[in-house]
C-alpha positions in Angstrom: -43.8 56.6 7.8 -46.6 57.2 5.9 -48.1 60.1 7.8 -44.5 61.9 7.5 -44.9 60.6 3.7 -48.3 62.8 3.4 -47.5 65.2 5.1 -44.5 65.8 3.1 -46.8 65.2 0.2 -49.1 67.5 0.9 -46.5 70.2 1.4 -44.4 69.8 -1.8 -47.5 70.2 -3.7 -48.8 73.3 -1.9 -45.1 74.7 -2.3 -44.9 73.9 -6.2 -48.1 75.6 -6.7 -47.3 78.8 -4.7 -44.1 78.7 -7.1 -45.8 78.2 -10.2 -48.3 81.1 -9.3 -44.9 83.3 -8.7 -43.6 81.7 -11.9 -40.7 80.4 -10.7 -40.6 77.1 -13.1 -37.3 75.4 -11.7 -38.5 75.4 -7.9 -42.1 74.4 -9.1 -40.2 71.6 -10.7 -37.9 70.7 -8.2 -40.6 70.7 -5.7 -42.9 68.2 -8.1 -40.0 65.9 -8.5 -40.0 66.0 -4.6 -43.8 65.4 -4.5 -43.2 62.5 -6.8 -41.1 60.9 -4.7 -43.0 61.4 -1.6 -46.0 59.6 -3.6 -43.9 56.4 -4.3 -42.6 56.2 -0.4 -46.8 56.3 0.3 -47.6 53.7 -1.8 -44.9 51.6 -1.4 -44.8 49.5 1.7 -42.3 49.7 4.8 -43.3 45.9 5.9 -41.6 44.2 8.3 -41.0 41.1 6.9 -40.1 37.6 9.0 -37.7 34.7 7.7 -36.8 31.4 9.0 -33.9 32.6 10.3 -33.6 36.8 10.1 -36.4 39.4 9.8 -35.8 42.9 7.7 -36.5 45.7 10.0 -36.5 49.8 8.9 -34.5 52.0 10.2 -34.0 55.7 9.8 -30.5 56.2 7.9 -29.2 59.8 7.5 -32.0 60.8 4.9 -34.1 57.9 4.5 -35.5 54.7 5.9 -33.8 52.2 4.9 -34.3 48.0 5.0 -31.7 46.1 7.9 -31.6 42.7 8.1 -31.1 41.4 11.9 -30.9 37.8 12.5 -32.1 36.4 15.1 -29.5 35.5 17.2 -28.6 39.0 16.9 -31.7 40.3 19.1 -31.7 40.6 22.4 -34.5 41.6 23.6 -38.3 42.5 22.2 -40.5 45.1 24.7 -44.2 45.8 23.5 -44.3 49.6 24.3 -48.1 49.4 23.4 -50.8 47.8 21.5 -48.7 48.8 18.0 -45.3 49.9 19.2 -42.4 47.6 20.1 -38.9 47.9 21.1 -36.4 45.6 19.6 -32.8 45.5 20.7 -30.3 44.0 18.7 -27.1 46.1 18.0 -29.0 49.2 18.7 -32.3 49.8 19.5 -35.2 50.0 16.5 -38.7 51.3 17.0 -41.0 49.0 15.3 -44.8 49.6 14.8 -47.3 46.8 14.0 -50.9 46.2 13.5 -51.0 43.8 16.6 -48.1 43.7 18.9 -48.8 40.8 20.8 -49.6 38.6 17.6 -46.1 39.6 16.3 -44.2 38.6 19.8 -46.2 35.3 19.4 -44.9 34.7 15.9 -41.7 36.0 16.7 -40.7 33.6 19.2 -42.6 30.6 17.5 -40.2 31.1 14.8 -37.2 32.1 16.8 -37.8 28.5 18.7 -38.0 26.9 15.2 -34.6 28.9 14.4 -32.9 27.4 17.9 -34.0 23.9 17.1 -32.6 23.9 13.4 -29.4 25.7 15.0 -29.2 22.9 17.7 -29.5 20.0 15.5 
């Protein structure tokens, strides 16, 4: 997300300049409007964030990626792709990517466990 983010970035900008040279002031406007909001999706933060009893995962909807909350008992299955990409099925399939993959399927079922004992008691 963030390379697509500067990418898209760096592409607005070069576009709103080429249209302010040709003085076309409402595209060279649109596209800084654009190039503002390509700024605030880099410097905000797509985290995937881990609760007791859910986790928020981001998923690409229409346009834009968008928080999903999945609860646990909702997952079926996590695959580690790689070192930083994992696979987790629920009620469709999400591309995840993380720092350490292994780390996250460690905590993930630590606190899935925690969720099933809760649940059980």
């Amino acid at each position: 997300m963030f390379l697509l983010c500067l990418i898209m970035l760096i592409i607005f900008i070069g576009m709103g300049i080429y249209y302010l040279l040709n003085q076309q002031m409402p595209r060279f406007i649109a596209m800084m409007i654009f190039a503002f909001i390509a700024l605030t999706l880099i410097l905000g933060r797509y985290n995937l964030i881990l609760f007791d009893d859910s986790m928020i995962l981001y998923e690409w909807k229409l346009a834009a990626m968008l928080p999903v909350v999945v609860d646990y008992r909702d997952i079926v299955h996590v695959e580690k792709k790689s070192k930083h990409h994992l696979i987790i099925e629920h009620k469709k399939k999400t591309h995840v990517y993380v720092f350490d993959s292994e780390k996250f399927i460690q905590t993930f079922q630590d606190i899935q466990n925690e969720y099933l004992k809760k649940a059980t008691k």
